[in-house]
C-alpha positions as CSV (number, residue, x, y, z in Angstrom):
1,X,0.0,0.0,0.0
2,X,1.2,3.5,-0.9
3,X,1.7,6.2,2.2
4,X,-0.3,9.1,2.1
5,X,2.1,11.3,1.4
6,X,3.1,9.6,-1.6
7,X,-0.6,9.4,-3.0
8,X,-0.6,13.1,-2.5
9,X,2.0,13.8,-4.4
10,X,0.0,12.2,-7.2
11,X,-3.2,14.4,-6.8
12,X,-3.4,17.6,-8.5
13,X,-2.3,21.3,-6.9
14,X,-5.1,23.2,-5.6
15,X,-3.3,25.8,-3.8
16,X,-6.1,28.3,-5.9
17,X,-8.5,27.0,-3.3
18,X,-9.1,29.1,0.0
19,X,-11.4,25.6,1.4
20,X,-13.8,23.2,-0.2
21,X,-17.2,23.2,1.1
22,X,-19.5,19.9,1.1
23,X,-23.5,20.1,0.8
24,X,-26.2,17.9,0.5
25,X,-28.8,17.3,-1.9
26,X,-30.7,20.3,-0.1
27,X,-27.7,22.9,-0.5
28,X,-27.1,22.5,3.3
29,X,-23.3,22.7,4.4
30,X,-22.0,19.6,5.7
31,X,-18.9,20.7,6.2
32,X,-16.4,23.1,5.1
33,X,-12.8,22.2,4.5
34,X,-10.0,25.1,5.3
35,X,-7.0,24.9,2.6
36,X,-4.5,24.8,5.6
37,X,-2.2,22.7,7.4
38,X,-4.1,20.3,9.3
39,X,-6.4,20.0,7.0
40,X,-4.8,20.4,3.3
41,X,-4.3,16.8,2.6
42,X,-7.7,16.9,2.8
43,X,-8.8,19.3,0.4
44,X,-6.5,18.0,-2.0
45,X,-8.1,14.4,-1.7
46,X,-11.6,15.8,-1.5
47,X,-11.0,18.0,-4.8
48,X,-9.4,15.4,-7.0
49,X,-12.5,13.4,-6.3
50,X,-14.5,16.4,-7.1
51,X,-12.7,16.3,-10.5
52,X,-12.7,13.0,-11.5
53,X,-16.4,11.9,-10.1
54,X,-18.0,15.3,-10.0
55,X,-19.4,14.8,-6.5
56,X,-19.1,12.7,-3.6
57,X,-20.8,9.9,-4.3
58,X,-20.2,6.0,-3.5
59,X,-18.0,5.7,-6.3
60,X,-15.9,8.3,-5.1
61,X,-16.0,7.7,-1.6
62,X,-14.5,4.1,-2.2
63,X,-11.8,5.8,-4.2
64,X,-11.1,8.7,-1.6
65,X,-10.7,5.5,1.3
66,X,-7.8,4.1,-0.9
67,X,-6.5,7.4,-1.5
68,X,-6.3,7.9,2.6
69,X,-4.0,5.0,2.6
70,X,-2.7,4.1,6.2
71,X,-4.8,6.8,7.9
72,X,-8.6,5.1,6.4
73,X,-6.7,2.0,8.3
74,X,-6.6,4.2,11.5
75,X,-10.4,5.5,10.8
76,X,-11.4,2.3,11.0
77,X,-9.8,1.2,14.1
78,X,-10.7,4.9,15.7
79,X,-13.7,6.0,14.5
80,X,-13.9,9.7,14.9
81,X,-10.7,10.8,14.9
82,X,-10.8,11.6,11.2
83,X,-13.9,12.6,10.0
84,X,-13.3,13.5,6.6
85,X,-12.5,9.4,6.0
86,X,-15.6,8.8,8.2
87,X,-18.4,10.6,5.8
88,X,-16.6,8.6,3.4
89,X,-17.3,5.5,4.8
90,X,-20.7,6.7,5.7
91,X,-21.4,7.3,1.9
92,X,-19.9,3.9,1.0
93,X,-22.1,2.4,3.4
94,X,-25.3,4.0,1.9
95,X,-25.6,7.9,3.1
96,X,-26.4,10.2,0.5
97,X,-23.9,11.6,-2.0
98,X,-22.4,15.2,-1.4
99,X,-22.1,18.1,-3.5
100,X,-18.9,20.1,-3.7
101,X,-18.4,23.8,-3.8
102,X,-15.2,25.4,-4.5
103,X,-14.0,28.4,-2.9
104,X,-11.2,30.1,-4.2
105,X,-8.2,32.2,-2.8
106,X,-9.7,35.8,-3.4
C-alpha cells in the first residue's frame, strides 16, 4: 500500500483554493474544509475526487478510502478521529452523495 504522502503527491495542486465546502442534496453545508495545514491533505483528496467523479458519491467515496491509505486504516480502528474518512465510509455504506463547492483564494 502507498503512504499518504506519496498518493498526495500524485493528486493535482489546488493551492487556488481558500477551502472546499461539502452540501447535501438540499444545498445544506455539511462541512467546510480550510485549505490549511491540518487540513490540506484533505482538500486536495476531496477536490481530486470532485474532479474526476463530479461529487461525492459512492464511487468516489471508495476511491477517496484508498486514497487515505494508512490513515482510512486508523479511521477504521478509531472511528472519529478523522472525519473526513468517516463521511466517506458513511457514503460507502449508503448515506447520501455530497455536492462540492469550491472556494477560491480571493
Amino acid at each position: 500500500m502507498a503512504l499518504f504522502q506519496d498518493v498526495l503527491a500524485t493528486l493535482p495542486a489546488c493551492d487556488h483554493l481558500e477551502a472546499l465546502e461539502l452540501r447535501d442534496a438540499n444545498g445544506e453545508l455539511v462541512a467546510r474544509l480550510a485549505n490549511q495545514p491540518g487540513t490540506a491533505g484533505s482538500v486536495r483528496v476531496y477536490h481530486a475526487l470532485f474532479q474526476t467523479f463530479g461529487a461525492i458519491d459512492a464511487a468516489a467515496a471508495a476511491r477517496g478510502i484508498e486514497l487515505y491509505a494508512e490513515h482510512s486504516d486508523d479511521a477504521r480502528a478509531h472511528p472519529g478521529k478523522h472525519p473526513n474518512i468517516d463521511r466517506l465510509f458513511a457514503i460507502v455504506a449508503g448515506a447520501p452523495a455530497l455536492s462540492v463547492a469550491l472556494i477560491q483564494r480571493s
